[in-house]
mmCIF file as Biopython writes it, N, C-alpha, C and O atoms, coordinates in Angstrom:
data_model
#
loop_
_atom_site.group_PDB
_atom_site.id
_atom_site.type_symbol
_atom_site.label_atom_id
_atom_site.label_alt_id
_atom_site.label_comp_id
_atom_site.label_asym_id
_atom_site.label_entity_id
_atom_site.label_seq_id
_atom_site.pdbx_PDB_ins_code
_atom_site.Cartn_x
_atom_site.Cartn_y
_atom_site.Cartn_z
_atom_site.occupancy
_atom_site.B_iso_or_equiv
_atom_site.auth_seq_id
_atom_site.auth_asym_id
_atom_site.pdbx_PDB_model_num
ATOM 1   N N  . UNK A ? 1  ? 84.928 205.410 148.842 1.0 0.0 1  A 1 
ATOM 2   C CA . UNK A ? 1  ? 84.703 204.125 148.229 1.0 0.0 1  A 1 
ATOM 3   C C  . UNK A ? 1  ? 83.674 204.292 147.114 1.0 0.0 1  A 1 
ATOM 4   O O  . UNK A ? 1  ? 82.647 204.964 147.209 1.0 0.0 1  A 1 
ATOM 5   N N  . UNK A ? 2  ? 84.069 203.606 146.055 1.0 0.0 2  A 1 
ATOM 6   C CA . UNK A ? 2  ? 83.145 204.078 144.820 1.0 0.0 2  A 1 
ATOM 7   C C  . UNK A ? 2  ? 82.079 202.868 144.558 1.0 0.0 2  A 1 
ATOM 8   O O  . UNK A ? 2  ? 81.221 202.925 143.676 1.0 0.0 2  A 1 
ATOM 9   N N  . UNK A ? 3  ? 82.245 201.823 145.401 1.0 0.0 3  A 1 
ATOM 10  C CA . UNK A ? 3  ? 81.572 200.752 145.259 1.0 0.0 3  A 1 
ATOM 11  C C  . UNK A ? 3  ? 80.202 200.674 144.967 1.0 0.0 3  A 1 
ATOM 12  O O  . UNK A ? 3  ? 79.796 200.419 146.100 1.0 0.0 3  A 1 
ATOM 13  N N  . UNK A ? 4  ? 79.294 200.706 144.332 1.0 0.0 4  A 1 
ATOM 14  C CA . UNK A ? 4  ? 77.872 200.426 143.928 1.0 0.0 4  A 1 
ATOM 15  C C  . UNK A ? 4  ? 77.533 201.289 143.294 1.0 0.0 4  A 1 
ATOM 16  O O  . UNK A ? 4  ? 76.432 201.266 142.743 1.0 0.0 4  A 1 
ATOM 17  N N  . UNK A ? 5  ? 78.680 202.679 143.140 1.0 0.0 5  A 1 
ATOM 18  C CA . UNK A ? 5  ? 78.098 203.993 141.922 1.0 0.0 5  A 1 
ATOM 19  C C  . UNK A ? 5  ? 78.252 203.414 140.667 1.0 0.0 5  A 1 
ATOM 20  O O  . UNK A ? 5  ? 79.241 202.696 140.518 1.0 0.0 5  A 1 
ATOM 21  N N  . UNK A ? 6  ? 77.285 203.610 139.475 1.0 0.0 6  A 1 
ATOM 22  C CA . UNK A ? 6  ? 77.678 203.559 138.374 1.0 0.0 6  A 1 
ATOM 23  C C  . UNK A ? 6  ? 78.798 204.885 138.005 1.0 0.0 6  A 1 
ATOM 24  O O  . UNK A ? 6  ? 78.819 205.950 138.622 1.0 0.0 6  A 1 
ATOM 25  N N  . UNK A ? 7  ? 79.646 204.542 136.918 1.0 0.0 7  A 1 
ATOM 26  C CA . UNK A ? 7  ? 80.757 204.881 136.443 1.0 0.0 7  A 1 
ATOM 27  C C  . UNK A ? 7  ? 80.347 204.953 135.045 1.0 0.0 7  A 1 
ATOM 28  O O  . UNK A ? 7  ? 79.470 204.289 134.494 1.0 0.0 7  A 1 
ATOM 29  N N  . UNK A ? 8  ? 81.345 206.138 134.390 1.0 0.0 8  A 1 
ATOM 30  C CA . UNK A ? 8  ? 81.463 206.227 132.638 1.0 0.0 8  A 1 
ATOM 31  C C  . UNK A ? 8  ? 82.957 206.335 132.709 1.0 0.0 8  A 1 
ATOM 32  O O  . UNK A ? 8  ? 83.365 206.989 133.669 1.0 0.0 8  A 1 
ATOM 33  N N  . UNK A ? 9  ? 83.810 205.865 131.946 1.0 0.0 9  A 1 
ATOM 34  C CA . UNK A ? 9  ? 85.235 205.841 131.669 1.0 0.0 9  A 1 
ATOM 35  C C  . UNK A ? 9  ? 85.146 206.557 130.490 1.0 0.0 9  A 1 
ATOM 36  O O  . UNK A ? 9  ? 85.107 205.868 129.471 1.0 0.0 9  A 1 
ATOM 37  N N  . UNK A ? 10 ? 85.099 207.903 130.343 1.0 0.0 10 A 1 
ATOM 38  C CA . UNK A ? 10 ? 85.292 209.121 129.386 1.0 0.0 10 A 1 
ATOM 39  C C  . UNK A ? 10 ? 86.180 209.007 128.306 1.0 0.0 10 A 1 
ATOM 40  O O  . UNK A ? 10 ? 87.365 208.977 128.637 1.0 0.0 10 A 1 
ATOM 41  N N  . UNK A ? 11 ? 85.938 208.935 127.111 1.0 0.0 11 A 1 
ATOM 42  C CA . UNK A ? 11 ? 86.545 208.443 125.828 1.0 0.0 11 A 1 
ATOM 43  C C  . UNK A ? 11 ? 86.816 207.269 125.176 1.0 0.0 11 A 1 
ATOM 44  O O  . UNK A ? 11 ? 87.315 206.990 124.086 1.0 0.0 11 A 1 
ATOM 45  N N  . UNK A ? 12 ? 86.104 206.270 126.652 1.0 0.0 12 A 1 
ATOM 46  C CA . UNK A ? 12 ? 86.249 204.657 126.557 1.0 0.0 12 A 1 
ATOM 47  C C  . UNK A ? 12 ? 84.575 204.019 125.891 1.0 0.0 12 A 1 
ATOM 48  O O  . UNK A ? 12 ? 84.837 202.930 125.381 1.0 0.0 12 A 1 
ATOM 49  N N  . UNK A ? 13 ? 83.648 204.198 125.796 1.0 0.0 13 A 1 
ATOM 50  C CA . UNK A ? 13 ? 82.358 203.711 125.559 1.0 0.0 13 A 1 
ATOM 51  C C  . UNK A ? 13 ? 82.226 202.911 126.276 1.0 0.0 13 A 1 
ATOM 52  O O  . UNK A ? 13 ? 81.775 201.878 125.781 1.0 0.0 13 A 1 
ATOM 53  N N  . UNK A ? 14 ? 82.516 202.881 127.805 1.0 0.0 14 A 1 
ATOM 54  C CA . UNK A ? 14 ? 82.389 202.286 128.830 1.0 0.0 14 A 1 
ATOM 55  C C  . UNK A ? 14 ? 82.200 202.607 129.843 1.0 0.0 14 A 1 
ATOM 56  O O  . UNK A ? 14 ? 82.911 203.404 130.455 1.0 0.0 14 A 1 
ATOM 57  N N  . UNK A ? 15 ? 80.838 201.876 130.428 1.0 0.0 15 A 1 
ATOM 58  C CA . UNK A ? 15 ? 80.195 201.848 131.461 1.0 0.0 15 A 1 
ATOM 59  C C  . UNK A ? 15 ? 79.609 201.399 132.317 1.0 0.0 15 A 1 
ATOM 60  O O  . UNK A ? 15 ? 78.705 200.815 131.721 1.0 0.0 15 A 1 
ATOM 61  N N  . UNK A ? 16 ? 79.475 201.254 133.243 1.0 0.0 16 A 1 
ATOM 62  C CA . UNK A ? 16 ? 78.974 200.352 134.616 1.0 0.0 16 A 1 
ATOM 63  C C  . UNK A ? 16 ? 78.781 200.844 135.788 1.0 0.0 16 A 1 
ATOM 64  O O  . UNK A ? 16 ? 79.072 201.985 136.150 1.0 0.0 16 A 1 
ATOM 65  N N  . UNK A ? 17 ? 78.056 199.612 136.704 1.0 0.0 17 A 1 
ATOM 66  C CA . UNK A ? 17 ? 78.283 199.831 137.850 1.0 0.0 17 A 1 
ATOM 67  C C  . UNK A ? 17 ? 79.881 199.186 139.133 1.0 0.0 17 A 1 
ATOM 68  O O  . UNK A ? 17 ? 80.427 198.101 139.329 1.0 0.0 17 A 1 
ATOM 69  N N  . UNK A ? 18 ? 80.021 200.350 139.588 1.0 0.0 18 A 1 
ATOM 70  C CA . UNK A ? 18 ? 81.685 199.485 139.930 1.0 0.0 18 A 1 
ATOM 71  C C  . UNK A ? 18 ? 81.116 198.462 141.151 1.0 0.0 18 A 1 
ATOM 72  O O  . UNK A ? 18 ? 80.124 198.543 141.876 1.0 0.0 18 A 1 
ATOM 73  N N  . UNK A ? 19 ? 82.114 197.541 141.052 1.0 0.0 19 A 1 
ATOM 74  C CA . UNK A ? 19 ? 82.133 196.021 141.935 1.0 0.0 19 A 1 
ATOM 75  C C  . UNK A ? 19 ? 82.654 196.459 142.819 1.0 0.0 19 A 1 
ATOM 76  O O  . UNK A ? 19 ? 82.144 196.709 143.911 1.0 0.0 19 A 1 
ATOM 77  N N  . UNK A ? 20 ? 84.030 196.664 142.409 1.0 0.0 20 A 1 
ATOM 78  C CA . UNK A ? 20 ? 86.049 196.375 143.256 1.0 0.0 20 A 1 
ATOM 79  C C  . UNK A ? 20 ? 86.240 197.280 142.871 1.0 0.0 20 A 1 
ATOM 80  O O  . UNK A ? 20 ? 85.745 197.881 141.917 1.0 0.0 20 A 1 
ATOM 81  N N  . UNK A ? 21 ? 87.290 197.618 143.822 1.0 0.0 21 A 1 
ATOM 82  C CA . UNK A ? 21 ? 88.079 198.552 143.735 1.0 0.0 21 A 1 
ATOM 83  C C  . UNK A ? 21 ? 89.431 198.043 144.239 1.0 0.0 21 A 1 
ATOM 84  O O  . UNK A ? 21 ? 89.391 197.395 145.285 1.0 0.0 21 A 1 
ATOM 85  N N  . UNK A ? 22 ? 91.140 198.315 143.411 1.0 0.0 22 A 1 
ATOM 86  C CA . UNK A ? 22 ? 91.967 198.461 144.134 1.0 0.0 22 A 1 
ATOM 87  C C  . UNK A ? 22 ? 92.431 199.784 144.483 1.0 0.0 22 A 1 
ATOM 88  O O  . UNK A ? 22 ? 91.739 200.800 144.555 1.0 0.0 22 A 1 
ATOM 89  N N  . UNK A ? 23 ? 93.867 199.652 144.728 1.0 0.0 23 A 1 
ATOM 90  C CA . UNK A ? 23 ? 94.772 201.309 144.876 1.0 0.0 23 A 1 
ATOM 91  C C  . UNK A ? 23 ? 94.970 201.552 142.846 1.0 0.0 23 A 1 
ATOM 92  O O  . UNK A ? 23 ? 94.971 202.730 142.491 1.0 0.0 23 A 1 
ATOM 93  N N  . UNK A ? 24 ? 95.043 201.017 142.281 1.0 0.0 24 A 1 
ATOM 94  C CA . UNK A ? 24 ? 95.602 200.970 140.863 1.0 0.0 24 A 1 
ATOM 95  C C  . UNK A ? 24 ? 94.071 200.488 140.105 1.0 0.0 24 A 1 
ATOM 96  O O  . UNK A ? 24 ? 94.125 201.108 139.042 1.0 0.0 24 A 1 
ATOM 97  N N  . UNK A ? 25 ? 93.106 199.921 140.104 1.0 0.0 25 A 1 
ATOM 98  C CA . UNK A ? 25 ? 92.114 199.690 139.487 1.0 0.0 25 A 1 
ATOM 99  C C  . UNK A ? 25 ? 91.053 199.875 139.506 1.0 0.0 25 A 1 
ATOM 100 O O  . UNK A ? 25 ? 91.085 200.953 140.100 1.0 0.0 25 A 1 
ATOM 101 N N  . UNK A ? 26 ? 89.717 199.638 139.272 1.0 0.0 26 A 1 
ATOM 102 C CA . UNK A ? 26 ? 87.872 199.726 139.614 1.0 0.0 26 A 1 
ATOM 103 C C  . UNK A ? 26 ? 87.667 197.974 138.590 1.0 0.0 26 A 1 
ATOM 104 O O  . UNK A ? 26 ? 88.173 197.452 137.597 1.0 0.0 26 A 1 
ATOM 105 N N  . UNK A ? 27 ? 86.957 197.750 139.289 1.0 0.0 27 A 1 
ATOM 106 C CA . UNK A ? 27 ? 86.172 196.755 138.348 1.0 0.0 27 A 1 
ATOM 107 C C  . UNK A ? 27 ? 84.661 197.298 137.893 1.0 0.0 27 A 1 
ATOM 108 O O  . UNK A ? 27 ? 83.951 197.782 138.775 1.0 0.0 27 A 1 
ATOM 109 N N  . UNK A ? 28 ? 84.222 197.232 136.686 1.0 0.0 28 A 1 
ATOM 110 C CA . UNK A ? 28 ? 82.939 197.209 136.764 1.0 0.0 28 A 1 
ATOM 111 C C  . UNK A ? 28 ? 82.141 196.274 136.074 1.0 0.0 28 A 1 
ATOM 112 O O  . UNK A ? 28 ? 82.488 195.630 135.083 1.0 0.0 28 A 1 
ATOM 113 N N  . UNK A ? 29 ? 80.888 196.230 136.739 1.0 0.0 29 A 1 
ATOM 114 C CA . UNK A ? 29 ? 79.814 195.241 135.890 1.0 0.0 29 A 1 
ATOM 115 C C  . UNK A ? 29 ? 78.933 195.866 135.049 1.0 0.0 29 A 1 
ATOM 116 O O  . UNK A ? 29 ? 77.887 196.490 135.231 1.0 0.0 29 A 1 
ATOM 117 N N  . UNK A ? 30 ? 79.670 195.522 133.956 1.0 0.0 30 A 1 
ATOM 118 C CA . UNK A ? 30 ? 78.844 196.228 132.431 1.0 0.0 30 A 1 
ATOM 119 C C  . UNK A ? 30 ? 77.918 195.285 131.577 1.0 0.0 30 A 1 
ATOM 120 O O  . UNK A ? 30 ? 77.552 194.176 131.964 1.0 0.0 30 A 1 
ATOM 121 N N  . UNK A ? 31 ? 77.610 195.808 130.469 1.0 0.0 31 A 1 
ATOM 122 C CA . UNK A ? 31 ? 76.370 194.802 130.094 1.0 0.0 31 A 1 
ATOM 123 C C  . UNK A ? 31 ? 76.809 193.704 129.218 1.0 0.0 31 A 1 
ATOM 124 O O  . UNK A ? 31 ? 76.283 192.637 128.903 1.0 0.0 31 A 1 
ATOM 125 N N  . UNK A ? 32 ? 78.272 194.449 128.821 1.0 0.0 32 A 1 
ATOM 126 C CA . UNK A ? 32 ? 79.343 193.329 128.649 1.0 0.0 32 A 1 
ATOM 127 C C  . UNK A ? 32 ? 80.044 192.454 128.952 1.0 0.0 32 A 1 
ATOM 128 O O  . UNK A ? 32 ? 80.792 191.920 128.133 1.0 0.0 32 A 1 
ATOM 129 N N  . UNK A ? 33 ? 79.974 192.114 130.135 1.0 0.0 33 A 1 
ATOM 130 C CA . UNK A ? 33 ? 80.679 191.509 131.357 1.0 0.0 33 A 1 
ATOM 131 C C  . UNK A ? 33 ? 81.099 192.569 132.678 1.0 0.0 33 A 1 
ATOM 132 O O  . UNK A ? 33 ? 80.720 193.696 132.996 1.0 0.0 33 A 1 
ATOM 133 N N  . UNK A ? 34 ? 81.996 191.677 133.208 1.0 0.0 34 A 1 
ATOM 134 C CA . UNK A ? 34 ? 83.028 192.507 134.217 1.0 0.0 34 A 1 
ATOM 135 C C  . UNK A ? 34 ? 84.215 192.986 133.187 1.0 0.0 34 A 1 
ATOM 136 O O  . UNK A ? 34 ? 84.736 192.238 132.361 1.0 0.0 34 A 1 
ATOM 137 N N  . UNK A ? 35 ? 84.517 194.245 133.368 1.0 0.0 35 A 1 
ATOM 138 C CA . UNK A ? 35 ? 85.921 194.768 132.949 1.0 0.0 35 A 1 
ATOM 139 C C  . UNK A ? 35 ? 86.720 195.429 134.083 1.0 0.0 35 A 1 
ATOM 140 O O  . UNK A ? 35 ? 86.305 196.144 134.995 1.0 0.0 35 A 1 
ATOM 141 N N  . UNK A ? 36 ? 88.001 195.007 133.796 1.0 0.0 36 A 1 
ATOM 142 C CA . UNK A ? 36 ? 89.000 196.165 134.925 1.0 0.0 36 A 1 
ATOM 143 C C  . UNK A ? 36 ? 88.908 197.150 134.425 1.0 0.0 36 A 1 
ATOM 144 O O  . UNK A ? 36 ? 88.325 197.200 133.342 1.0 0.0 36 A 1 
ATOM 145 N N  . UNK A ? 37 ? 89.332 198.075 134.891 1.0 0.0 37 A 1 
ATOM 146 C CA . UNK A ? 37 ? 89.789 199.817 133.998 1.0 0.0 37 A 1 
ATOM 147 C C  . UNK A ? 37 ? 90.769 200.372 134.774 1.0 0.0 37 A 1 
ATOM 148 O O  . UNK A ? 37 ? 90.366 200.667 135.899 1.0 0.0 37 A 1 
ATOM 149 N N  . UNK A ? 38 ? 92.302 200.696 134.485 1.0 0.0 38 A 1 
ATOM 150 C CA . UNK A ? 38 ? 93.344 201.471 135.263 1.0 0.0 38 A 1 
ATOM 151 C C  . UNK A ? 38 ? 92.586 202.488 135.713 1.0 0.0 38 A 1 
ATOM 152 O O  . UNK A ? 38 ? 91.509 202.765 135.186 1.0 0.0 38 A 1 
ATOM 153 N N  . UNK A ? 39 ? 93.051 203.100 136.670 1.0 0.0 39 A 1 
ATOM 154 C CA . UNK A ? 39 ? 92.765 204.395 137.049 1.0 0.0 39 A 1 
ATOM 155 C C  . UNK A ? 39 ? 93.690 205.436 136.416 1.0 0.0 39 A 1 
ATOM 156 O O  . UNK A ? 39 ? 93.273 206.484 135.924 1.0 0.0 39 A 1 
ATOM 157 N N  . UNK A ? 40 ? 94.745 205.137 136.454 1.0 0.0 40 A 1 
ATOM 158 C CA . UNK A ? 40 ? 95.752 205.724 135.948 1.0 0.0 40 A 1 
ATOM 159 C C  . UNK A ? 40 ? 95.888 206.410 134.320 1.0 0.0 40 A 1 
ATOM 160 O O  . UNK A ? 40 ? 96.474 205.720 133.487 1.0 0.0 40 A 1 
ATOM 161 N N  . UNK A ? 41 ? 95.363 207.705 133.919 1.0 0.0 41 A 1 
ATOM 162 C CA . UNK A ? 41 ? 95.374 207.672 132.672 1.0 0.0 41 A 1 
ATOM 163 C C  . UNK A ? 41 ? 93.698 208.186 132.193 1.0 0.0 41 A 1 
ATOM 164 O O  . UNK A ? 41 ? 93.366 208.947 131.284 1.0 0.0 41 A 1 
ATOM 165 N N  . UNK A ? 42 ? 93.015 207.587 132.997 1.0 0.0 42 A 1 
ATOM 166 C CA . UNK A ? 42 ? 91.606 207.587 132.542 1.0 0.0 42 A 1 
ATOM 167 C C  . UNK A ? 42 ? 91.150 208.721 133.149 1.0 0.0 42 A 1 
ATOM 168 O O  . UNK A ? 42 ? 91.685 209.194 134.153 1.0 0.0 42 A 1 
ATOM 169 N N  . UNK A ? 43 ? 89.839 209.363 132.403 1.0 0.0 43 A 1 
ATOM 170 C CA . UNK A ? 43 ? 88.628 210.120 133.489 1.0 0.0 43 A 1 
ATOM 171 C C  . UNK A ? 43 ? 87.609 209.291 133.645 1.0 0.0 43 A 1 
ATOM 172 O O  . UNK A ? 43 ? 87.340 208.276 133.003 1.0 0.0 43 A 1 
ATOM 173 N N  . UNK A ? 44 ? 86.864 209.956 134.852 1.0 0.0 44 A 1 
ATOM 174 C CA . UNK A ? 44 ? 85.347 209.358 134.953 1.0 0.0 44 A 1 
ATOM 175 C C  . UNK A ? 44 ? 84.120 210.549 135.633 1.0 0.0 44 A 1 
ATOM 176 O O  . UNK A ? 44 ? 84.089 211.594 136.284 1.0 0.0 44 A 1 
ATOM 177 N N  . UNK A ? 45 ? 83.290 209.661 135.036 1.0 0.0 45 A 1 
ATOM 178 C CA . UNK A ? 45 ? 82.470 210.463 135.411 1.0 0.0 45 A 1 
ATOM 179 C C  . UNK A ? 45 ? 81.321 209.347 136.630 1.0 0.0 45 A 1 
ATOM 180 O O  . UNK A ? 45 ? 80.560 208.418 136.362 1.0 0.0 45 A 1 
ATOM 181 N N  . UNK A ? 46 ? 81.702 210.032 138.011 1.0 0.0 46 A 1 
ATOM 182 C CA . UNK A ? 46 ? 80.834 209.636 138.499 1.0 0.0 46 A 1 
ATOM 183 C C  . UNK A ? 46 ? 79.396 209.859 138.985 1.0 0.0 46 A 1 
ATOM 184 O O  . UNK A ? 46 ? 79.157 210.896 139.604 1.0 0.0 46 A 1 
ATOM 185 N N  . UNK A ? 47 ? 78.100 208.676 138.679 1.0 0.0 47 A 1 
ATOM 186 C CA . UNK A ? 47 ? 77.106 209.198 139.217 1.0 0.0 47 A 1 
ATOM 187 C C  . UNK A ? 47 ? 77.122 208.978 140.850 1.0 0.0 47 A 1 
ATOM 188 O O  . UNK A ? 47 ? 77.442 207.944 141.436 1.0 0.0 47 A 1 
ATOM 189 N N  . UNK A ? 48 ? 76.789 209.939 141.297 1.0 0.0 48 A 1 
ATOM 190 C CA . UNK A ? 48 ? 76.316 210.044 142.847 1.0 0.0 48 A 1 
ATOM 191 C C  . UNK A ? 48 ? 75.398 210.481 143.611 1.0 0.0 48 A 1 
ATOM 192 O O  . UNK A ? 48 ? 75.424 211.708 143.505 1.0 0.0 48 A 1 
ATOM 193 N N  . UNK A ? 49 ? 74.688 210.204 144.245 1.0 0.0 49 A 1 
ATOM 194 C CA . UNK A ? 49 ? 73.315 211.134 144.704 1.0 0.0 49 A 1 
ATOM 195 C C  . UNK A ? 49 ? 72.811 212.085 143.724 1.0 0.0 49 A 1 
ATOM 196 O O  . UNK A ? 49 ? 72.714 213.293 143.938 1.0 0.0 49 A 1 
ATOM 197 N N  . UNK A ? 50 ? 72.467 211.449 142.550 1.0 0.0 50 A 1 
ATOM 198 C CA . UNK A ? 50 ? 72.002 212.314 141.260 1.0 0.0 50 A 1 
ATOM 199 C C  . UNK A ? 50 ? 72.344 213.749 141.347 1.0 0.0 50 A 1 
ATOM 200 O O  . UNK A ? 50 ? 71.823 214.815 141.678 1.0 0.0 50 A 1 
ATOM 201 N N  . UNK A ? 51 ? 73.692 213.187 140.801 1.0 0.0 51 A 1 
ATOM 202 C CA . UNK A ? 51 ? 75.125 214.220 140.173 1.0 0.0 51 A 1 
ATOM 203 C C  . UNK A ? 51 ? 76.055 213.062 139.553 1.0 0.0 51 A 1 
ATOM 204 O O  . UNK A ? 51 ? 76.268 211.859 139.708 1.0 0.0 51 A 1 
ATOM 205 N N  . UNK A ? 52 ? 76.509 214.209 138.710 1.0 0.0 52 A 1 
ATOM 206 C CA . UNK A ? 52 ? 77.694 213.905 137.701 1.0 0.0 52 A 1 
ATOM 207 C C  . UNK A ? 52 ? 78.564 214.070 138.417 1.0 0.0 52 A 1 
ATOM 208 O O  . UNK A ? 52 ? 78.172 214.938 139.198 1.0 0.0 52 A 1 
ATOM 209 N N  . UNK A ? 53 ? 79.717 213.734 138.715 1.0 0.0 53 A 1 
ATOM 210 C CA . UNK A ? 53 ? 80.951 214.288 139.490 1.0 0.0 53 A 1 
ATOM 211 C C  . UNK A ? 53 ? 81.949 213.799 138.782 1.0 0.0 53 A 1 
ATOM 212 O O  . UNK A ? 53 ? 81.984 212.569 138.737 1.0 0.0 53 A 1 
ATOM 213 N N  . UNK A ? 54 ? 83.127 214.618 137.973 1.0 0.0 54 A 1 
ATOM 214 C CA . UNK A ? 54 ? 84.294 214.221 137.089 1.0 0.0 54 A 1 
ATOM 215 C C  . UNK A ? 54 ? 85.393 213.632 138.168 1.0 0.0 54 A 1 
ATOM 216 O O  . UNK A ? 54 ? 85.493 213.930 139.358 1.0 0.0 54 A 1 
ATOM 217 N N  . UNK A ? 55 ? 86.090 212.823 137.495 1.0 0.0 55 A 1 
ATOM 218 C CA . UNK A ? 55 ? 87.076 212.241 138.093 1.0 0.0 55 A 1 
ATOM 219 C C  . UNK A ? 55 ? 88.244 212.116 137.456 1.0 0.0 55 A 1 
ATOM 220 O O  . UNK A ? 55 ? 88.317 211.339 136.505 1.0 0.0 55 A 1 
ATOM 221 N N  . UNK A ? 56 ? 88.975 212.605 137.729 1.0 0.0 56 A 1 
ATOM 222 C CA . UNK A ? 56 ? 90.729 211.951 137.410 1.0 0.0 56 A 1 
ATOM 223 C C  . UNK A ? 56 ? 90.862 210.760 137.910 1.0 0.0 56 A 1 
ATOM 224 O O  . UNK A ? 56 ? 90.226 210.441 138.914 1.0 0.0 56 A 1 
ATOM 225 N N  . UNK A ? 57 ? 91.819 209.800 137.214 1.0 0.0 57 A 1 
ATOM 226 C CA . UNK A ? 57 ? 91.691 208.642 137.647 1.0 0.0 57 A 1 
ATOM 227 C C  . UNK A ? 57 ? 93.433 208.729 138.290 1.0 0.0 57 A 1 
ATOM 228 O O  . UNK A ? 57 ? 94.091 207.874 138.884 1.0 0.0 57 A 1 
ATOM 229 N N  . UNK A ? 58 ? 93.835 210.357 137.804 1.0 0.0 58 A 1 
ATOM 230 C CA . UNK A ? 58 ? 95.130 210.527 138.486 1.0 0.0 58 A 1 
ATOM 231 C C  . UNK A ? 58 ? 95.331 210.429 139.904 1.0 0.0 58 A 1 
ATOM 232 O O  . UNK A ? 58 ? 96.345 209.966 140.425 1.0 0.0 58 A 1 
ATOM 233 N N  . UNK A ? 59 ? 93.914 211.069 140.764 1.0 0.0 59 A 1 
ATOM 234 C CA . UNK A ? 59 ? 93.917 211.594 141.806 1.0 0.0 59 A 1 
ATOM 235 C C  . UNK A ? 59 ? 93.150 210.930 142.957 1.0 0.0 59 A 1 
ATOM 236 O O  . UNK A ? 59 ? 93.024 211.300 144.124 1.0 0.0 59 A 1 
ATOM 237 N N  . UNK A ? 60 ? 92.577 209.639 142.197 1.0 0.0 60 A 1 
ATOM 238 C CA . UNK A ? 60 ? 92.115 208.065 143.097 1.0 0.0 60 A 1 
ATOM 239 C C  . UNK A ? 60 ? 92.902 207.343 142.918 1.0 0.0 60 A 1 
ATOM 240 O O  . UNK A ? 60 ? 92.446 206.200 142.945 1.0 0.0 60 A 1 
ATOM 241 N N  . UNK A ? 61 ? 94.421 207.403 142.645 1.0 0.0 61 A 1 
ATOM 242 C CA . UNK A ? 61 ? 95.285 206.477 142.482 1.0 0.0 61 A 1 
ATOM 243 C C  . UNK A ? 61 ? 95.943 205.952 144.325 1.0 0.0 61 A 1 
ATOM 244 O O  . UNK A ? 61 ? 96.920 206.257 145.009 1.0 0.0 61 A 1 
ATOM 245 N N  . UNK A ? 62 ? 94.978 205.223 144.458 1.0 0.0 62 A 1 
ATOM 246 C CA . UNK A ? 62 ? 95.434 204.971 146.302 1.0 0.0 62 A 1 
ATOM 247 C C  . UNK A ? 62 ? 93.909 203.955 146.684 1.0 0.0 62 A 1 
ATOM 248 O O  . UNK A ? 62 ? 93.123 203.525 145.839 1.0 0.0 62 A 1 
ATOM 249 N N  . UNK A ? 63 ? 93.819 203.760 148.214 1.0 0.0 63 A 1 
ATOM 250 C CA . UNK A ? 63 ? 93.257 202.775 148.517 1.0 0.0 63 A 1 
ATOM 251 C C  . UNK A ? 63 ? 92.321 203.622 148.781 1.0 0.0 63 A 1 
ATOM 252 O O  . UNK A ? 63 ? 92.460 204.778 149.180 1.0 0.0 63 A 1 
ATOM 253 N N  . UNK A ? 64 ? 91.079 202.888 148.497 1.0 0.0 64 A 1 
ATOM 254 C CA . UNK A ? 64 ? 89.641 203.938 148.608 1.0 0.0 64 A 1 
ATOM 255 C C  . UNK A ? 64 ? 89.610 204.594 150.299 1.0 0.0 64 A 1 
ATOM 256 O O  . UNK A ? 64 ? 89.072 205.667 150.576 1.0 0.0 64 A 1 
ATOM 257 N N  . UNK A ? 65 ? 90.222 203.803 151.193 1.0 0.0 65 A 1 
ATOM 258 C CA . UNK A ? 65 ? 89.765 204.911 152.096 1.0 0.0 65 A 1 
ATOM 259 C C  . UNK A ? 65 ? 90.862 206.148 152.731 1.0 0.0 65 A 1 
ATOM 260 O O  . UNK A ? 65 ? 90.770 206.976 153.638 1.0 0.0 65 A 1 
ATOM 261 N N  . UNK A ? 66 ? 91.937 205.774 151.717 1.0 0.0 66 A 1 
ATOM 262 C CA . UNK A ? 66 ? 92.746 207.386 151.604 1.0 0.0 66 A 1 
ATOM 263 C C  . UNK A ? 66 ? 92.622 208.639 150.944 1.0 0.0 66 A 1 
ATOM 264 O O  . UNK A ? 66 ? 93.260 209.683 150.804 1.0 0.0 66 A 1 
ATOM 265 N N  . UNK A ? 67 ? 91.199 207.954 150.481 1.0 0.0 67 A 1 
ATOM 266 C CA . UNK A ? 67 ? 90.941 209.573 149.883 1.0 0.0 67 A 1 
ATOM 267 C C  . UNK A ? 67 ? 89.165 209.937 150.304 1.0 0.0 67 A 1 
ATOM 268 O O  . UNK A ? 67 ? 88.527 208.974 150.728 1.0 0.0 67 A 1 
ATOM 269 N N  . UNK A ? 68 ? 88.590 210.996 150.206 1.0 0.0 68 A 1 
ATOM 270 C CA . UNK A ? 68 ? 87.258 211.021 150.421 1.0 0.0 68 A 1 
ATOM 271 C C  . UNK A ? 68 ? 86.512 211.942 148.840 1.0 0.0 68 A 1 
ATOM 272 O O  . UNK A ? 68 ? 87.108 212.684 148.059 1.0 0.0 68 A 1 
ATOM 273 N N  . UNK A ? 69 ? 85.210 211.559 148.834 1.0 0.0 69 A 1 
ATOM 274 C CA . UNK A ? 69 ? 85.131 212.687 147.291 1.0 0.0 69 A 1 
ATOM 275 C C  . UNK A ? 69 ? 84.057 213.664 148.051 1.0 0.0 69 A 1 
ATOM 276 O O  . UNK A ? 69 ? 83.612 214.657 147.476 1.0 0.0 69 A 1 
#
């Protein structure tokens, strides 16, 4: 579950902390508002226990607790 990590959507100039999550989406709260972002298509870079950790957004395409990072 990616819920409360901040997120970078890699090539997007977008960033936040994620809200939601579906099987197909992330929401995050940016300083711009809330935005959706597909997973599908995108990278990310997640922060986590101060680390970077890259993400395919190919390979979170499912319900957060079918996968573990």
């Amino acid at each position: 579950m990616l819920i409360g990590f901040k997120l970078v959507v890699v090539g997007k100039g977008l960033e936040g902390n994620v809200i939601d999550e579906t099987k197909n989406t992330l929401m995050l709260e940016t300083n711009k508002g809330t935005k959706r972002v597909i997973k599908d298509g995108n990278r990310f870079i997640l922060h986590m226990n101060k680390k970077e950790i890259k993400v395919d957004g190919n390979d979170i395409i499912m319900r957060s607790w079918e996968y573990a990072l």
